[in-house]
C-alpha positions as CSV (number, residue, x, y, z in Angstrom):
1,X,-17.1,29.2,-20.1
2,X,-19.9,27.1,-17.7
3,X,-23.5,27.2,-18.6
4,X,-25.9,28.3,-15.5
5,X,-28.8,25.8,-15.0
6,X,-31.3,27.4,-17.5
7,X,-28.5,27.3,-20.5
8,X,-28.1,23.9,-19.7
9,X,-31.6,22.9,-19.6
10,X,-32.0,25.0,-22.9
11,X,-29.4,22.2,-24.6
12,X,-30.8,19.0,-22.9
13,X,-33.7,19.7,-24.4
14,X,-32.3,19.7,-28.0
15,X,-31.0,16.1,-27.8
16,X,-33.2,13.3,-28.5
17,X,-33.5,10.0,-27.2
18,X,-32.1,8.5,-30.3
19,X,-28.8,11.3,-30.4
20,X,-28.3,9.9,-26.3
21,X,-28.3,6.9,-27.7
22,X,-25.7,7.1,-30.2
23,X,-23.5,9.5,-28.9
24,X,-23.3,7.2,-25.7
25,X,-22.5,4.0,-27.8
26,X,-20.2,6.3,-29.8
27,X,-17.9,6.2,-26.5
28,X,-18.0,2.8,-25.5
29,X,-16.8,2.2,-28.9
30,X,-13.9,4.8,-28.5
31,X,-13.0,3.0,-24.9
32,X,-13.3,-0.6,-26.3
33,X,-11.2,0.0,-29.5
34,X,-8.9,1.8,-27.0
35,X,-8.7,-1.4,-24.9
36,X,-8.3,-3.5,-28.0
37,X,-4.9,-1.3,-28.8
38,X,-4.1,-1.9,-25.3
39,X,-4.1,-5.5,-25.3
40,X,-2.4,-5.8,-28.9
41,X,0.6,-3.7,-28.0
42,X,1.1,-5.4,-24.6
43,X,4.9,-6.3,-24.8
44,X,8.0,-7.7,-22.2
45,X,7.1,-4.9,-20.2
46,X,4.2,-6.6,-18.6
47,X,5.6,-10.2,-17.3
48,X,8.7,-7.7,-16.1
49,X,6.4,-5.4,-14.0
50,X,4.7,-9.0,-12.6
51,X,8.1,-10.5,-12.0
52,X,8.8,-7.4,-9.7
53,X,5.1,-7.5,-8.0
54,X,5.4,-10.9,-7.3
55,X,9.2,-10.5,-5.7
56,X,8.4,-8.1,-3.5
57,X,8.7,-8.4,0.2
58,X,6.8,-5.5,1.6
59,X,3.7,-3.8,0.0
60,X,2.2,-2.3,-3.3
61,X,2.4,1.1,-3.1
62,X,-0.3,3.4,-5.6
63,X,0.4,6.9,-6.7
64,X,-1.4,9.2,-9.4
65,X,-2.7,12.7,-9.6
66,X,-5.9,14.1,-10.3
67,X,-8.1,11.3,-12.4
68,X,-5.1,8.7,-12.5
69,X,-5.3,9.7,-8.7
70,X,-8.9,7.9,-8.4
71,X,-8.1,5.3,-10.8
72,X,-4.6,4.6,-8.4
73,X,-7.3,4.1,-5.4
74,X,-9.2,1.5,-7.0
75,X,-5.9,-0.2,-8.2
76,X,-4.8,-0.4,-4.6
77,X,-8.0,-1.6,-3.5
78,X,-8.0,-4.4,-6.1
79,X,-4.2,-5.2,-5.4
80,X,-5.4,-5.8,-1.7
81,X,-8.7,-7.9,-2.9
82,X,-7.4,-10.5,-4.9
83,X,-4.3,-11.0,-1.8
84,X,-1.4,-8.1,-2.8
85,X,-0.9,-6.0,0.4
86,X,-1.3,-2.6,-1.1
87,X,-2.7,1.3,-0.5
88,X,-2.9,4.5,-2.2
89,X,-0.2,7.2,-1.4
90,X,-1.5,11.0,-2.4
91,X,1.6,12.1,-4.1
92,X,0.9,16.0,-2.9
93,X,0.7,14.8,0.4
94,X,4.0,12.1,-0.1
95,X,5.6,15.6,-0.7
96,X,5.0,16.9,2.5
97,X,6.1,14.4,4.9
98,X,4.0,11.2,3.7
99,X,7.3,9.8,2.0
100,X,7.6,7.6,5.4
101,X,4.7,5.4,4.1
102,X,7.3,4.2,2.0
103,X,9.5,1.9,2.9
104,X,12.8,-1.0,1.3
105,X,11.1,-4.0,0.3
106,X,7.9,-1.9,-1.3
107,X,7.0,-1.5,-4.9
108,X,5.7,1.6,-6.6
109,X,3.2,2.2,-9.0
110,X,2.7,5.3,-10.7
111,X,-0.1,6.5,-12.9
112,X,0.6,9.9,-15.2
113,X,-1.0,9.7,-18.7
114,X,1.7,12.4,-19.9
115,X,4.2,10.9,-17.8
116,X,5.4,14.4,-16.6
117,X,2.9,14.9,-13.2
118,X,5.1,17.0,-11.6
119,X,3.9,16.1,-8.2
120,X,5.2,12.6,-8.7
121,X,8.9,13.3,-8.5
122,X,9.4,13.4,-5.6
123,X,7.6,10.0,-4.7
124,X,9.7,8.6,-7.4
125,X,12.7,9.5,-6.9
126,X,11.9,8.6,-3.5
127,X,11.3,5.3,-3.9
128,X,14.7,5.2,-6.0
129,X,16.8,6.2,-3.3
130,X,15.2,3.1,-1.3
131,X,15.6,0.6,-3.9
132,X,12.4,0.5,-4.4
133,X,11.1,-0.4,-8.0
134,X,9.0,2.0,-9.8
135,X,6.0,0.3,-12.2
136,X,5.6,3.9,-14.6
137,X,2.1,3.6,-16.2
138,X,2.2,6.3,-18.8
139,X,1.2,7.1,-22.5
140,X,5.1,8.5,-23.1
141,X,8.0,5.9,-22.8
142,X,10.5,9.3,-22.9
143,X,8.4,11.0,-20.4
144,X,10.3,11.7,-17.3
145,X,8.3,9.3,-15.4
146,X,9.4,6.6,-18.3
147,X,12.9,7.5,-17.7
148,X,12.7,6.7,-13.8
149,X,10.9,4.1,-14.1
150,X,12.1,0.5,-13.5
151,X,9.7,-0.8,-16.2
152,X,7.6,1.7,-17.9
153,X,4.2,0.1,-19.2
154,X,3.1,2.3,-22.1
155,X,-0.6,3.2,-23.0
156,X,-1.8,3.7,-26.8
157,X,-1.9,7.0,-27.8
158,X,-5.6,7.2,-28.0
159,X,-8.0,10.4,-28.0
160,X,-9.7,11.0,-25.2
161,X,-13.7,10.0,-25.9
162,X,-14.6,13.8,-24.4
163,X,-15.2,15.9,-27.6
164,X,-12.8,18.6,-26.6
165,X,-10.0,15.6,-26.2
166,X,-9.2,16.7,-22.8
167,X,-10.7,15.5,-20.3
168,X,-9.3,12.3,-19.1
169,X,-12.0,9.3,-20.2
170,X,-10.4,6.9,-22.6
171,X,-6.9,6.8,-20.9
172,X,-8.3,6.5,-17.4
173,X,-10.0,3.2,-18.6
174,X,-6.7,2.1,-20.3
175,X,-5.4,2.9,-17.0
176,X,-8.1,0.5,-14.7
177,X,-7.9,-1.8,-17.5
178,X,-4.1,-2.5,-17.1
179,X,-4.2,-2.2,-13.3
180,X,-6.6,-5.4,-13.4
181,X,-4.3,-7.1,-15.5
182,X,-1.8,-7.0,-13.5
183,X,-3.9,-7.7,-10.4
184,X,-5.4,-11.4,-11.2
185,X,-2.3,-12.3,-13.4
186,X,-0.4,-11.6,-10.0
187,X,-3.4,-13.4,-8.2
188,X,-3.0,-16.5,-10.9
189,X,0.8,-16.5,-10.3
190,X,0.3,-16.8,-6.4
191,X,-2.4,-19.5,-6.5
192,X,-5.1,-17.6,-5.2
193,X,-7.9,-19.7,-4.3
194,X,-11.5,-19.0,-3.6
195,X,-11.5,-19.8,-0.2
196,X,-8.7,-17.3,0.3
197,X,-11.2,-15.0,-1.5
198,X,-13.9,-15.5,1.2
199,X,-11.7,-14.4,3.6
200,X,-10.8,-11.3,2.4
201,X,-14.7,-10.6,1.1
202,X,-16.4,-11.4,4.0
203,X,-19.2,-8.6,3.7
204,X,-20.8,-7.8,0.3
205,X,-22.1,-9.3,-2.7
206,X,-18.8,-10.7,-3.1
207,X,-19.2,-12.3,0.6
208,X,-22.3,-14.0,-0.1
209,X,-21.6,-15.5,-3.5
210,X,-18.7,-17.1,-2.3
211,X,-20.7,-18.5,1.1
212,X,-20.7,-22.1,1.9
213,X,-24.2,-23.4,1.7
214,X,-23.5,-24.8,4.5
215,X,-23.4,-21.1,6.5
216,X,-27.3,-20.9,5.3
217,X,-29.1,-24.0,5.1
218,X,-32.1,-25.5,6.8
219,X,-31.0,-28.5,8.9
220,X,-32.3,-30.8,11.5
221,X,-36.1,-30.8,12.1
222,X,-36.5,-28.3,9.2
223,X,-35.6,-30.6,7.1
224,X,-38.7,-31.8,5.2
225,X,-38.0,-35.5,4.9
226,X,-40.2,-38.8,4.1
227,X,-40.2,-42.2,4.2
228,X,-40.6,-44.4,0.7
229,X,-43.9,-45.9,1.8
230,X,-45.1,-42.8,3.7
231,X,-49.2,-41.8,2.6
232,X,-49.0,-38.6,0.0
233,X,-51.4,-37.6,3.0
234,X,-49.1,-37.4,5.4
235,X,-46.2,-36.0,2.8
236,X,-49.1,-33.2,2.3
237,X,-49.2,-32.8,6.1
238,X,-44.6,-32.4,6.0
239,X,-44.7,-30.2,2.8
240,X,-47.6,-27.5,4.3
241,X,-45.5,-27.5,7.5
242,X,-42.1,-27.0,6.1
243,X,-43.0,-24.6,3.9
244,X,-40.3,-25.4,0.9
245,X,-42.3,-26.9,-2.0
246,X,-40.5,-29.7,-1.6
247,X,-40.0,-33.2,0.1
248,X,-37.0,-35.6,0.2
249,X,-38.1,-39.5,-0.2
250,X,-35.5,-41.6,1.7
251,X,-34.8,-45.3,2.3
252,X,-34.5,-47.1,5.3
253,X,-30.9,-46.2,5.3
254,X,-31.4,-42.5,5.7
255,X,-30.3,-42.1,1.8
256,X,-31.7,-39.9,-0.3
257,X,-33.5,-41.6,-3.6
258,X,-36.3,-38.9,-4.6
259,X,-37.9,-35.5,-4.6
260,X,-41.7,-34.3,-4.5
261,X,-42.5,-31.2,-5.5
262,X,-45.0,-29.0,-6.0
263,X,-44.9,-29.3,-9.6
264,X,-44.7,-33.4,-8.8
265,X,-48.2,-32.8,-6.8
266,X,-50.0,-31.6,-9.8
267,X,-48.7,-33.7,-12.3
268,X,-49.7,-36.4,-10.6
269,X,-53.2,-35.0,-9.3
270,X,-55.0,-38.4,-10.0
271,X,-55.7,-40.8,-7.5
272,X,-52.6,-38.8,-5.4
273,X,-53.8,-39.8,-1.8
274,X,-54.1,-43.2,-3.1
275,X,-50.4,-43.7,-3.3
276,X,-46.9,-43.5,-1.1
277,X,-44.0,-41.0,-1.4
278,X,-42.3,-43.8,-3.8
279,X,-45.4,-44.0,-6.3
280,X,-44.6,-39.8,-6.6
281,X,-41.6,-39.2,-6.6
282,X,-38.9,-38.1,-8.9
283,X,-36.0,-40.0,-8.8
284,X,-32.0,-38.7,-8.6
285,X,-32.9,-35.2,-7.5
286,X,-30.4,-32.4,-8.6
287,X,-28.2,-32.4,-5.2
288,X,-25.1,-30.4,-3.8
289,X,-22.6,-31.7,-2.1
290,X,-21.9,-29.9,1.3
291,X,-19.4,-26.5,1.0
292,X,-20.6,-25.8,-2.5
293,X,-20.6,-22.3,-2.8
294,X,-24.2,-19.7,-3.2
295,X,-23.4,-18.4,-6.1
296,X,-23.0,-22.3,-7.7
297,X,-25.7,-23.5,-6.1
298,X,-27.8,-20.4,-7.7
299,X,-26.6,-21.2,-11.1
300,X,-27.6,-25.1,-10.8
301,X,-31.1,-23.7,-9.8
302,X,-31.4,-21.0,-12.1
303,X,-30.1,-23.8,-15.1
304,X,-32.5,-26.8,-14.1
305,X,-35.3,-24.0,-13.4
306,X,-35.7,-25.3,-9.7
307,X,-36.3,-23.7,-6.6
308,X,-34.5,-26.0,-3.7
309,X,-31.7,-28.3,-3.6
310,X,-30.8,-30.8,-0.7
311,X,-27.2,-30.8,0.5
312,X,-25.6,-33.9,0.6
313,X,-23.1,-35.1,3.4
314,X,-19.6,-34.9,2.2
315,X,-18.7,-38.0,3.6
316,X,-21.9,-40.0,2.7
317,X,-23.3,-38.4,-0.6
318,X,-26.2,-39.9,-1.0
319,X,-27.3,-39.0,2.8
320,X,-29.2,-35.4,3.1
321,X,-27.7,-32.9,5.9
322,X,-29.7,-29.7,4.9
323,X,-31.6,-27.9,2.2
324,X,-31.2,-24.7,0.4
325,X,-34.0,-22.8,-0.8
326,X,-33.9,-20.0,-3.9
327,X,-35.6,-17.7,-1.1
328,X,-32.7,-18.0,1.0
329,X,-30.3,-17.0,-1.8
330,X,-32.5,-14.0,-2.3
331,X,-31.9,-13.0,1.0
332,X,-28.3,-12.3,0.4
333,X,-29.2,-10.1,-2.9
334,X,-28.7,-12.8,-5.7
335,X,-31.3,-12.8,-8.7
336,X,-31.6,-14.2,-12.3
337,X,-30.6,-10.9,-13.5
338,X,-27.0,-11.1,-11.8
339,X,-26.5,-14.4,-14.5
């Protein structure tokens, strides 16, 4: 029997902040000991179900209904993230003419907690007929899906964290759980690197964390750069105009040997316009080499509690090519709070 809106009102009202509280850690509890289970009872199952990922020659293909429907969609999504071709088949709709998306050389993985969807047969068997090995992810090894199955990964049996034990909750996280497991132990076992990473996240926050500094530094004339011997009056004059907080001190060579800051400025307040760059400066500035990722450069400025850094040439480190700025990190959504 469903509440209407006023019954349901009537009952929020009865909980207090403190019961939310507990009842809501009560379930992560549930969901992590469940995914403790999980990882203790992992057996040969699991480097089998790799071996056949890795061998295969065509695609990964996903299949579950209902709830282990949505969790097969994100499994297929992260499959195809992390560099395993792979997409989510409906198994209702593999039943009625969808089979075709199937193909020799594919894997299948299917998702039924009680291992006896009946809307999965077909796909199954399906996938049998092509030679096409079947990855069963299911709470019940003798379940038909177990017995079709070319390896059968088995769940705990766990209750479900909804009161009533029914609605799917603990077993759909065991479920996204073991789907990323076997996602980056396949993307370990091909070598993944993070530049192939980049190229299959080019938009997002995954994009931008794993962006080249290069792609968004300040360069050129923006670069706010003086000499050792310049006047602080005139490294006043570069720092108002760049904008950045910051000045890089450099040698006769073009190399790099100290920063000014801000912070430097009013340390050193006394007698300031009385002296040169090199009489200020701090020297061996935190620097980047060129191609260092955001997300690394963030976490060297959030560490040292600075706001720029000055990227280095790859080819002659101690010579500046750019500058990145905390702001410009920002810009692409990235914030102490993401550390």
């Amino acid at each position: 029997m469903f509440y209407d809106i006023k019954q349901r009102l009537a009952l929020r009202s009865n909980l207090t902040a403190e019961q939310m509280l507990a009842h809501g850690r009560s379930v992560l509890a549930i969901e992590a000991s469940a995914l403790t289970q999980l990882g203790d009872q992992l057996d040969e199952s699991f480097p089998q179900a790799i071996e056949l990922l890795l061998a295969t020659s065509g695609r990964v293909i996903v299949s579950g209904m209902g709830k282990s429907g949505h969790v097969a969609r994100k499994m297929a999504a992260t499959f195809s993230s992390t560099g395993l071709p792979a997409f989510f088949v409906h198994p209702g709709e593999a039943a009625h003419g969808d089979l075709g998306m199937i193909t020799p050389g594919d894997v299948l993985v299917a998702l039924s907690n009680s291992g006896a969807t009946s809307e999965l047969q077909p796909i199954m068997r399906h996938a049998r007929l092509l030679d096409c090995p079947v990855i069963g992810i299911t709470s019940q090894r003798g379940s038909p899906m177990g017995q079709i199955a070319t390896v059968c990964l088995t769940l705990p049996r766990v209750r479900e964290a909804c009161p009533a034990n029914i609605s799917p909750t603990t077993t759909t996280t065991l479920m996204l759980a073991l789907g990323d497991a076997l996602a980056v132990t396949v993307m370990h076992a091909h070598g993944i690197s993070r530049t192939q990473l980049e190229l299959l996240h080019p938009g997002g926050s995954i994009g931008s964390r794993l962006l080249p500094v290069d792609k968004m530094m300040h360069e050129g004339a923006e670069l706010p750069l003086v000499s050792a011997d310049a006047p602080m009056q005139d490294v006043l004059v570069i720092m108002t105009e760049k904008s950045f907080g910051i000045a890089g001190v450099i040698d006769a060579a073009g190399r790099l040997i100290g920063t000014i800051t801000d912070g430097d400025l009013r340390r050193k307040i006394d007698g300031l316009l009385a002296r040169s760059a090199g009489d200020v400066m701090t020297a061996s500035p935190k620097t980047i080499p060129g191609g260092t990722y955001a997300e690394d450069a963030f976490a060297i400025m959030t560490i040292n509690r600075i706001t720029a850094l000055f990227v280095m040439d790859a080819d002659a480190p101690e010579r500046p090519i750019g500058l990145l700025h905390i702001h410009d990190l920002n810009r692409l959504g990235m914030t102490p709070a993401q550390q």
